[in-house]
C-alpha positions as a Python dict, from the first residue, in 0.01 Angstrom:
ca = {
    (1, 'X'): (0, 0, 0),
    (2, 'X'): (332, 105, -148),
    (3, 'X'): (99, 281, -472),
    (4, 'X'): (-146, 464, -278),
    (5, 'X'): (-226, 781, -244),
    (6, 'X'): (-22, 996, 18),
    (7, 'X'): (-185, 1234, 333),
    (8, 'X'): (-121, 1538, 24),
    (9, 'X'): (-271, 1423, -166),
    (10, 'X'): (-14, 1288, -398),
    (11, 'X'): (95, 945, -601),
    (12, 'X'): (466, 1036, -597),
    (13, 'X'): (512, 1365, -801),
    (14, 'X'): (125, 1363, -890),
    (15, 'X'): (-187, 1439, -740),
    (16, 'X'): (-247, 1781, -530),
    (17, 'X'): (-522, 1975, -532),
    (18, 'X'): (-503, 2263, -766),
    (19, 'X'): (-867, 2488, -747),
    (20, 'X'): (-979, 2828, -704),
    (21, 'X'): (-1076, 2969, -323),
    (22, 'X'): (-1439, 2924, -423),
    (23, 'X'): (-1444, 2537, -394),
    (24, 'X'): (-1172, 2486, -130),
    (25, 'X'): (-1469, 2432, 115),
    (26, 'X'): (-1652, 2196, -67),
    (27, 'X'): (-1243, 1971, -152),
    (28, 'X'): (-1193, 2005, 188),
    (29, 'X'): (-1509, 1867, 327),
    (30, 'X'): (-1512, 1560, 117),
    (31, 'X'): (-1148, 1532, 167),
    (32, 'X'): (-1223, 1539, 499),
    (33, 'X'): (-1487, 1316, 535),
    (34, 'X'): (-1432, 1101, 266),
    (35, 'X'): (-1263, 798, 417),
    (36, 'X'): (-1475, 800, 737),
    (37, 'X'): (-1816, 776, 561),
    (38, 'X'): (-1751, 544, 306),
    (39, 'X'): (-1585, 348, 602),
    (40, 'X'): (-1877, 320, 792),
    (41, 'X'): (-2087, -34, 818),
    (42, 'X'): (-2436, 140, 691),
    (43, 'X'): (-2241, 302, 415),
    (44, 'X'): (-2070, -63, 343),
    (45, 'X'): (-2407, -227, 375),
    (46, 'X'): (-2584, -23, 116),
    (47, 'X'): (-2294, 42, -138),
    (48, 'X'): (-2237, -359, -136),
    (49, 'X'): (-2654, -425, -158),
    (50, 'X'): (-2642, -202, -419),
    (51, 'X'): (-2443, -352, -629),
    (52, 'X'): (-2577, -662, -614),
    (53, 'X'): (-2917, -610, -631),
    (54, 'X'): (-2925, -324, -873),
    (55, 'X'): (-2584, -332, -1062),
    (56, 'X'): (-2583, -681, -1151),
    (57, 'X'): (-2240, -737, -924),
    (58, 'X'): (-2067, -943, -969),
    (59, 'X'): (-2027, -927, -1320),
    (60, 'X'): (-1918, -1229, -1462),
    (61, 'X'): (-1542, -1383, -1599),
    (62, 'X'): (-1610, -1490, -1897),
    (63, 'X'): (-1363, -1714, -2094),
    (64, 'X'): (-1313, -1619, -2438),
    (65, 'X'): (-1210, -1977, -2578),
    (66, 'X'): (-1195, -1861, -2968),
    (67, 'X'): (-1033, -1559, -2883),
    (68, 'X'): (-773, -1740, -2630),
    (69, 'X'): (-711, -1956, -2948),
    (70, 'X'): (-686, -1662, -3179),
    (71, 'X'): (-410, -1504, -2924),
    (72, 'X'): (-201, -1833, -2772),
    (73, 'X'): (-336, -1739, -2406),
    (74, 'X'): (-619, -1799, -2201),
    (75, 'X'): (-799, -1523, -2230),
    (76, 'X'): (-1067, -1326, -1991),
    (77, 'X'): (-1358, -1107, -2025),
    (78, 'X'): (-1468, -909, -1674),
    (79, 'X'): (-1780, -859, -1789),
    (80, 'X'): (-1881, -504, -1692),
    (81, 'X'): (-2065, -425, -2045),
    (82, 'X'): (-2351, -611, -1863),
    (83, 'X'): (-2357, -374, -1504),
    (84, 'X'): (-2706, -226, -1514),
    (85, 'X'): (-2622, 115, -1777),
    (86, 'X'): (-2421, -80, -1934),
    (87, 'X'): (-2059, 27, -1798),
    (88, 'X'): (-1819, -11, -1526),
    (89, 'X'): (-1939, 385, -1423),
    (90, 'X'): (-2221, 315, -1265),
    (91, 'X'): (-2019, 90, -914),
    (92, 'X'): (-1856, 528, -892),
    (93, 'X'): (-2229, 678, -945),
    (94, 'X'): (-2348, 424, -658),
    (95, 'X'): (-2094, 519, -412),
    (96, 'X'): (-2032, 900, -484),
    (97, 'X'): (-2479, 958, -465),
    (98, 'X'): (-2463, 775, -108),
    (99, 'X'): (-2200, 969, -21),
    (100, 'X'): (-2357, 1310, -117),
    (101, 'X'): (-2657, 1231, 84),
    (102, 'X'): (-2482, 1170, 406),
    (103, 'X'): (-2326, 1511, 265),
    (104, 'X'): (-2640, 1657, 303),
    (105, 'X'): (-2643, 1761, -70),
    (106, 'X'): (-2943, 1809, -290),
    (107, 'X'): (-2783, 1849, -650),
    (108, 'X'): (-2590, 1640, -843),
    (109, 'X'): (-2377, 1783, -1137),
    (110, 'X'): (-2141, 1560, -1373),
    (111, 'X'): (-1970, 1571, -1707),
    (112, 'X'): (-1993, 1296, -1947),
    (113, 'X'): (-1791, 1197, -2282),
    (114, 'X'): (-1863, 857, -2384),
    (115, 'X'): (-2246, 935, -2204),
    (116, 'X'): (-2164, 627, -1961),
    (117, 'X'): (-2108, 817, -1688),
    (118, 'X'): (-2410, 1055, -1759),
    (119, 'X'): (-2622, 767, -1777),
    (120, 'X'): (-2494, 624, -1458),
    (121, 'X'): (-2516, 963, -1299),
    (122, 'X'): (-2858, 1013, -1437),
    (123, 'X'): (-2966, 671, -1295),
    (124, 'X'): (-2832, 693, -950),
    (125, 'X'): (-3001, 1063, -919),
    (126, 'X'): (-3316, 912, -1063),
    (127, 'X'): (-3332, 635, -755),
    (128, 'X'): (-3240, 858, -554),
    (129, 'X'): (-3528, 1151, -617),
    (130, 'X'): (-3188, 1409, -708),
    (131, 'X'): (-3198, 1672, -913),
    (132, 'X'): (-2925, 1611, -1209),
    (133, 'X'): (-2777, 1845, -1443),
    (134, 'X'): (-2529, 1654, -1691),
    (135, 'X'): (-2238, 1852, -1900),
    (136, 'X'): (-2159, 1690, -2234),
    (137, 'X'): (-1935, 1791, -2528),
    (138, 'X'): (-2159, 1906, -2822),
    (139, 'X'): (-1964, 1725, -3056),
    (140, 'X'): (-2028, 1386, -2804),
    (141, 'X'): (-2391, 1483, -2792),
    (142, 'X'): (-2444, 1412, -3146),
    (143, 'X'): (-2176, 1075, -3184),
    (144, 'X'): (-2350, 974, -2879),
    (145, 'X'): (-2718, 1039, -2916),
    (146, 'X'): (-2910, 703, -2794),
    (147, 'X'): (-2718, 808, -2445),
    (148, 'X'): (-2845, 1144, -2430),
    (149, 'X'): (-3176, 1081, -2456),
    (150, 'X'): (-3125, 821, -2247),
    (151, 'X'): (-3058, 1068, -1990),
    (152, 'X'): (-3355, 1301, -2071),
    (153, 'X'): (-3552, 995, -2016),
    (154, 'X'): (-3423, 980, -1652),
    (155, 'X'): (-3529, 1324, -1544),
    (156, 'X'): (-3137, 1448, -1593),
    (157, 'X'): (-3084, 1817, -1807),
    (158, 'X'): (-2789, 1783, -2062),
    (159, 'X'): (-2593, 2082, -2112),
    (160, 'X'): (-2381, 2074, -2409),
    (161, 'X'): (-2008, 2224, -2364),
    (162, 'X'): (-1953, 2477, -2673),
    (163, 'X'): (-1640, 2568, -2579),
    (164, 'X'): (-1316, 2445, -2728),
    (165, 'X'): (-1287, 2097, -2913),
    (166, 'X'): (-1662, 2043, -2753),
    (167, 'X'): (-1559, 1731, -2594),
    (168, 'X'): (-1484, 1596, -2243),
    (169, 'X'): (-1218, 1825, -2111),
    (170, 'X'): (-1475, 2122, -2233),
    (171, 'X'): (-1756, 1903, -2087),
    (172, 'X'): (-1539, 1881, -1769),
    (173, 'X'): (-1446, 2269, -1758),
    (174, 'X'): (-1787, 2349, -1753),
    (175, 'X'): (-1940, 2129, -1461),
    (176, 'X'): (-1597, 2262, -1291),
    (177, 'X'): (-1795, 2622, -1370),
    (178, 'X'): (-2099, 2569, -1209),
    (179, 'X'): (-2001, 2369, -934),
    (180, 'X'): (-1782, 2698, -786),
    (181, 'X'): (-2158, 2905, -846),
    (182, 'X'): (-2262, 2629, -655),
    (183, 'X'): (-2047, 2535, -352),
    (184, 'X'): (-2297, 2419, -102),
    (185, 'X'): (-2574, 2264, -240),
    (186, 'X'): (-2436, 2049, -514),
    (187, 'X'): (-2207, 1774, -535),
    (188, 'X'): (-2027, 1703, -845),
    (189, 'X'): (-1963, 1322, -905),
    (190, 'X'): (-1669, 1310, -1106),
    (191, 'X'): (-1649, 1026, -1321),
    (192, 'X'): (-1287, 945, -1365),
    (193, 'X'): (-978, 923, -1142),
    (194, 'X'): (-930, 1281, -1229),
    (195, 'X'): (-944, 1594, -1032),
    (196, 'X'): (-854, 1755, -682),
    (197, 'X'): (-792, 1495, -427),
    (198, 'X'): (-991, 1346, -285),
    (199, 'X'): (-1154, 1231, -631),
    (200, 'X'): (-894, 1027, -798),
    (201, 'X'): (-858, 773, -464),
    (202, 'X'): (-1224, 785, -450),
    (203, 'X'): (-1325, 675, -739),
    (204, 'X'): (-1059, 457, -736),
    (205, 'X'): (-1174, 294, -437),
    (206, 'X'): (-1537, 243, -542),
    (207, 'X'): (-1391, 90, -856),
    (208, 'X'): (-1149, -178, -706),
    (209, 'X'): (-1470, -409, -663),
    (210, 'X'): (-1392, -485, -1070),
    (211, 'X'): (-1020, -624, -944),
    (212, 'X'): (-1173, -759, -601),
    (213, 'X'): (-1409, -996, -806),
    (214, 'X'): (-1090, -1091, -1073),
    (215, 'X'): (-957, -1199, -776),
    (216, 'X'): (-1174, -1393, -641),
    (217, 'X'): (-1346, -1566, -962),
    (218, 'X'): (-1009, -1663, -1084),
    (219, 'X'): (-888, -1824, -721),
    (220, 'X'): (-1271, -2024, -797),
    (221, 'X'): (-1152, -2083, -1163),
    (222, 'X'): (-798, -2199, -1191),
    (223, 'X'): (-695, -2234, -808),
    (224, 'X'): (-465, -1885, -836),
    (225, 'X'): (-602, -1569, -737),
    (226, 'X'): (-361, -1370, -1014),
    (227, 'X'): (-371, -1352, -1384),
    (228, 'X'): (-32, -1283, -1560),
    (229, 'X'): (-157, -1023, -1719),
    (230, 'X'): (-503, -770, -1680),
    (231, 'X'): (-500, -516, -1979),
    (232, 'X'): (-739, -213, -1979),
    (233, 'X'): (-823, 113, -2181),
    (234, 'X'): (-710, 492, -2024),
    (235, 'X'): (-853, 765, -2098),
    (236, 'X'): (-890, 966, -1767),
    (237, 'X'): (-851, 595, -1610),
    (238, 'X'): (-1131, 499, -1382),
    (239, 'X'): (-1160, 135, -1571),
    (240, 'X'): (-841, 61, -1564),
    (241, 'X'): (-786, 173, -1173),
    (242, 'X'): (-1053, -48, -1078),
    (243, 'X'): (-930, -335, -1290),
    (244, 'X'): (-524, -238, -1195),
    (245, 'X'): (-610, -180, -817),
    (246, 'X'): (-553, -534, -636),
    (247, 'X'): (-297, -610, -848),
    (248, 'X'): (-46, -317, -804),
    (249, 'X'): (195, -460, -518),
    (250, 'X'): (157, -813, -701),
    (251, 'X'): (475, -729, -909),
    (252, 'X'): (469, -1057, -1113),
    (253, 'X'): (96, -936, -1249),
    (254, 'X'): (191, -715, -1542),
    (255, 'X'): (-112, -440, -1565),
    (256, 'X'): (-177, -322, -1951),
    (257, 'X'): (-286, 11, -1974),
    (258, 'X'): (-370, 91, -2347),
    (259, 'X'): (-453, 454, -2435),
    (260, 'X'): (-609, 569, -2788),
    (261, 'X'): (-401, 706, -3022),
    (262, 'X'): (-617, 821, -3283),
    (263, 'X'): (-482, 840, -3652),
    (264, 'X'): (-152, 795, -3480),
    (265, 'X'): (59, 874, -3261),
    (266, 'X'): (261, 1174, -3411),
    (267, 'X'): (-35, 1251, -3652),
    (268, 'X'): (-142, 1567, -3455),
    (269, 'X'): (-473, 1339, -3390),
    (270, 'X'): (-406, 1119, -3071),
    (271, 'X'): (-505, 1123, -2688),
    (272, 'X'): (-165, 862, -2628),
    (273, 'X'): (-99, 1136, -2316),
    (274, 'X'): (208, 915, -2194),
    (275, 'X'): (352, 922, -2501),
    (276, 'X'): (289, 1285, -2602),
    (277, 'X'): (261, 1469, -2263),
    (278, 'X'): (471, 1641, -2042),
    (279, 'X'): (351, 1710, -1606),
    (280, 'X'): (144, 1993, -1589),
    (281, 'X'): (-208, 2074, -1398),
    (282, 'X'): (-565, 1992, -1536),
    (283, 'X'): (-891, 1995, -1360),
    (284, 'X'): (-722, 2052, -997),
    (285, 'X'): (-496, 1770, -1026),
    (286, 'X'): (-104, 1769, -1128),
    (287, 'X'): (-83, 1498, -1362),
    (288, 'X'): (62, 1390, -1727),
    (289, 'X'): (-119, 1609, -1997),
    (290, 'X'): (-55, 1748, -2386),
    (291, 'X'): (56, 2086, -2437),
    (292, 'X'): (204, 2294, -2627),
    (293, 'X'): (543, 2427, -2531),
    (294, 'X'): (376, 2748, -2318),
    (295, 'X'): (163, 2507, -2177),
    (296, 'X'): (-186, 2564, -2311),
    (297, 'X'): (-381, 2253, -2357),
    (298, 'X'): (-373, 1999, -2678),
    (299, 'X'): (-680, 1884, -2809),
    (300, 'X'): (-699, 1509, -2774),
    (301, 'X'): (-835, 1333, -3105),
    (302, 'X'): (-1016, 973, -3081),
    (303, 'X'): (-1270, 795, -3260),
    (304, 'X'): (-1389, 679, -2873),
    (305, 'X'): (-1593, 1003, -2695),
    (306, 'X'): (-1438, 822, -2364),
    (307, 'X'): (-1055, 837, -2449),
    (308, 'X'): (-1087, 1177, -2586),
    (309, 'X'): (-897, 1373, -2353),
    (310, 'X'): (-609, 1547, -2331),
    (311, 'X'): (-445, 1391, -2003),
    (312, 'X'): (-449, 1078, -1772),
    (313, 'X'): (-533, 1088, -1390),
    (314, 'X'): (-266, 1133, -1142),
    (315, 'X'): (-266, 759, -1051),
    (316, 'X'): (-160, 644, -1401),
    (317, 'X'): (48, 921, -1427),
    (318, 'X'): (251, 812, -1097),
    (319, 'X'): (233, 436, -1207),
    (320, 'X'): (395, 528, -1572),
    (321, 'X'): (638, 732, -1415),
    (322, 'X'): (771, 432, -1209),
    (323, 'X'): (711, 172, -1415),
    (324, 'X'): (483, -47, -1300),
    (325, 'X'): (218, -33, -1557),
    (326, 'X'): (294, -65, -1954),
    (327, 'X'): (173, 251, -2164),
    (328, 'X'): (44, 112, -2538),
    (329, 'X'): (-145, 274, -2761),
    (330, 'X'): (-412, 159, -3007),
    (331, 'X'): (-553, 365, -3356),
    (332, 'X'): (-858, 386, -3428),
    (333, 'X'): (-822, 147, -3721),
    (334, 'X'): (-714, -92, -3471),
    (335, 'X'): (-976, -68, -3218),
    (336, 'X'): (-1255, -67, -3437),
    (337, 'X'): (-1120, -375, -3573),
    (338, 'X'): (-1017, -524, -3294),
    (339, 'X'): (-1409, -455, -3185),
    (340, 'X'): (-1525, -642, -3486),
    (341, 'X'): (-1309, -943, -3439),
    (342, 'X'): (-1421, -985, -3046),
    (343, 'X'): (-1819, -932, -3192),
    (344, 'X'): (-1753, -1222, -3517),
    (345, 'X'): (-1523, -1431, -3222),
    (346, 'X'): (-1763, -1436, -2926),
    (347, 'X'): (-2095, -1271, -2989),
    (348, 'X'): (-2018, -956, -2794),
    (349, 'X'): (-1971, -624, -2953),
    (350, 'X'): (-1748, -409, -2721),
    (351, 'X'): (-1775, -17, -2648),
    (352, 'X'): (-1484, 156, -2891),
    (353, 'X'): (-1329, 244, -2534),
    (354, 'X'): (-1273, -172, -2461),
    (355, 'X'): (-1179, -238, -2836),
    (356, 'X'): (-863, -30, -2742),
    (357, 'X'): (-776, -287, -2509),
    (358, 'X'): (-854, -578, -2739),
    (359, 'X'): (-660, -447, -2985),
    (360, 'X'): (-333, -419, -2797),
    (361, 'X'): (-370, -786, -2726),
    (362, 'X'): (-180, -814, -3098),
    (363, 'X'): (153, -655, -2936),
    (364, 'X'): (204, -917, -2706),
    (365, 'X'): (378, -1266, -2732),
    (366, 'X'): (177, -1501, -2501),
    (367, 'X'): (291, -1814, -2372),
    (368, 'X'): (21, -2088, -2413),
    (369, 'X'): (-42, -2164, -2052),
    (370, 'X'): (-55, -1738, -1957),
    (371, 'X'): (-359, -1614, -1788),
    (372, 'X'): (-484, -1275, -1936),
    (373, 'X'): (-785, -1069, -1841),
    (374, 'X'): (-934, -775, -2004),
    (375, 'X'): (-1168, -539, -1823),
    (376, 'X'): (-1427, -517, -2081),
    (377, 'X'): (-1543, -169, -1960),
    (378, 'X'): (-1870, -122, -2166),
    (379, 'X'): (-2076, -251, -2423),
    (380, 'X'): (-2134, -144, -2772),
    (381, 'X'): (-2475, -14, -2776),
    (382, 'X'): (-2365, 342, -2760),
    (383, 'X'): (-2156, 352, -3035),
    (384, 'X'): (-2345, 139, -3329),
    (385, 'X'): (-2350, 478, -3525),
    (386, 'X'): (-1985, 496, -3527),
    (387, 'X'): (-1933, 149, -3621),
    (388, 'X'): (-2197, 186, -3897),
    (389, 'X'): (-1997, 529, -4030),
    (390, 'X'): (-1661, 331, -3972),
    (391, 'X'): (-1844, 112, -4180),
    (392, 'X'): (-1500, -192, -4248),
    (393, 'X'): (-1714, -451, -4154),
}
């Protein structure tokens, strides 16, 4: 495929793998290995039961009919607020615990923001008898309580980060920590297409089920296989992968990717990386990131815990840099009311992170008879406490 990843490691300019000596052993084994296990009928067999049996896949496309009306479009919900944990996470936490068993590996380790993915890594480590240890932002601890317990509850120790804006990239630095004081026993399921390769493409890959099913249930539902538009929220970008990944040599599909910009754009509060970064390297990957002018590290400002960080993965970096995905951005105003209208339209309150890509919806002229689908990543369970404080409802 003309957007994959390269042999390096690399989506055009991007990609690499960028860590210290101590975990070149474990990079190079998965990289290594990666392909071949997950390749594998058994592996196939058990992902794919999985998901069906336990996830809930495949989630459903749902067809918004007061929303379409609201927008002039016919508009799409991919349902993954209702996989099993409640988020589109949990198809990576599947494939990235059956790959650390054929591994060999007895530990899991994993950073949350949001608490999605620490709930989905908490789950998977819970049915599979695997000892968990979950790094999360202090700061996302206590805007995202219910999922923190919600972890405890599975057996998983949460470790808040302390350091820095006490967020996901501090979250992130931290399981990066302990996972080179821990080469050989643990595996660290990453939760984003972020990283050293080989994370980004694998993630990626156990995410493309989300586009594999759009596929699919719209060739079942309107005879064509391909929307004319599928928008999705970035933050590192696993969501939007998943949702972009069938679609990306279909040139005619035009592939939303809206990112949060906080209080704005230019108001020193914002995680729009594409429109405020510059290249640089963060958590072993060369990718798109804020910084300052010396190159130290931004702090990324959202009202979503899951868009909260300072850089995208190398894949959305590459596919910005060419073109071939549209960079928006949405405030925080915006999404949270954009989350409102979807929950007073069709009875389904959205996690902040999917109200991003609702709320982008309003800088788009649609023609009547255009097909749009938004991957509505999560559901809004997790953040009721920052709706209630939000409180414009």
């Amino acid at each position: 495929m003309k957007y994959d990843v390269d042999e390096r490691g690399y989506y055009g300019k991007f990609g690499g793998a960028y860590i210290p000596e101590m975990l070149y052993p474990n990079v190079e084994e998965l990289r290594s290995r990666y392909l071949e296990i997950i390749g594998k009928e058994d592996f196939k067999e058990e992902f794919h039961d999985l998901l069906k049996n336990y996830v809930g896949r495949p989630t459903p496309l749902y067809l918004a009919k007061r929303l379409s009306e609201r927008y002039g479009a016919t508009i799409y919900l991919k349902r993954e607020d209702l996989c099993h944990t409640g988020a589109h996470k949990v198809n990576n936490t599947i494939g990235q615990i059956l790959l650390a068993k054929r591994l060999g590996k007895q530990k899991i380790i994993a950073e949350t923001g949001a608490g999605q993915h620490g709930v989905a890594t908490a789950t998977v480590c819970a049915l599979m008898g695997m000892e968990c240890i979950v790094y999360m932002g202090k700061v996302d601890m206590e805007r995202q309580r219910p999922n923190v317990e919600r972890m405890r509850i599975l057996g998983t120790k949460v470790v808040p980060a302390l350091s820095g804006s006490m967020t996901l990239k501090d979250a992130t630095n931290e399981a990066m920590r302990h996972w080179i004081n821990n080469p050989t026993d643990t595996h660290y399921i990453i939760g984003s297409v972020v990283g050293p390769h080989p994370y980004p493409d694998m993630v990626a890959r156990f995410q493309s089920v989300i586009s594999e099913e759009i596929r699919k249930q719209l060739q079942d539902e309107i005879g064509n296989p391909y929307p004319d538009y599928v928008f999705a929220c970035v933050g590192g970008g696993s969501n939007a992968a998943g949702a972009f990944y069938h679609f990306l040599n279909e040139e005619h599909v035009n592939l939303v990717a809206v990112e949060a910009a906080g209080k704005g754009v230019d108001s020193g509060e914002s995680a729009a990386t594409t429109a405020l970064g510059k290249p640089g390297v963060l958590h072993g990957s060369k990718t798109l990131l804020m910084q300052t002018t010396d190159g130290q590290v931004i702090e990324p400002y959202s009202i979503s815990a899951g868009l909260d960080y300072p850089g995208i993965g190398p894949m959305h970096a590459h596919l910005f840099d060419v073109g071939r995905v549209q960079f928006v951005s949405a405030t925080d105003d915006e999404a949270m009311n954009a989350g409102v209208e979807l929950s007073r339209l069709e009875g389904i309150i959205p996690a902040i992170e999917s109200a991003h890509a609702i709320a982008a919806l309003s800088q788009y002229q649609f023609e009547k008879d255009d097909v749009v689908v938004i991957n509505l990543s999560g559901r809004g369970d997790k953040d009721l406490e920052t709706y209630i404080r939000w409180g414009k409802y």
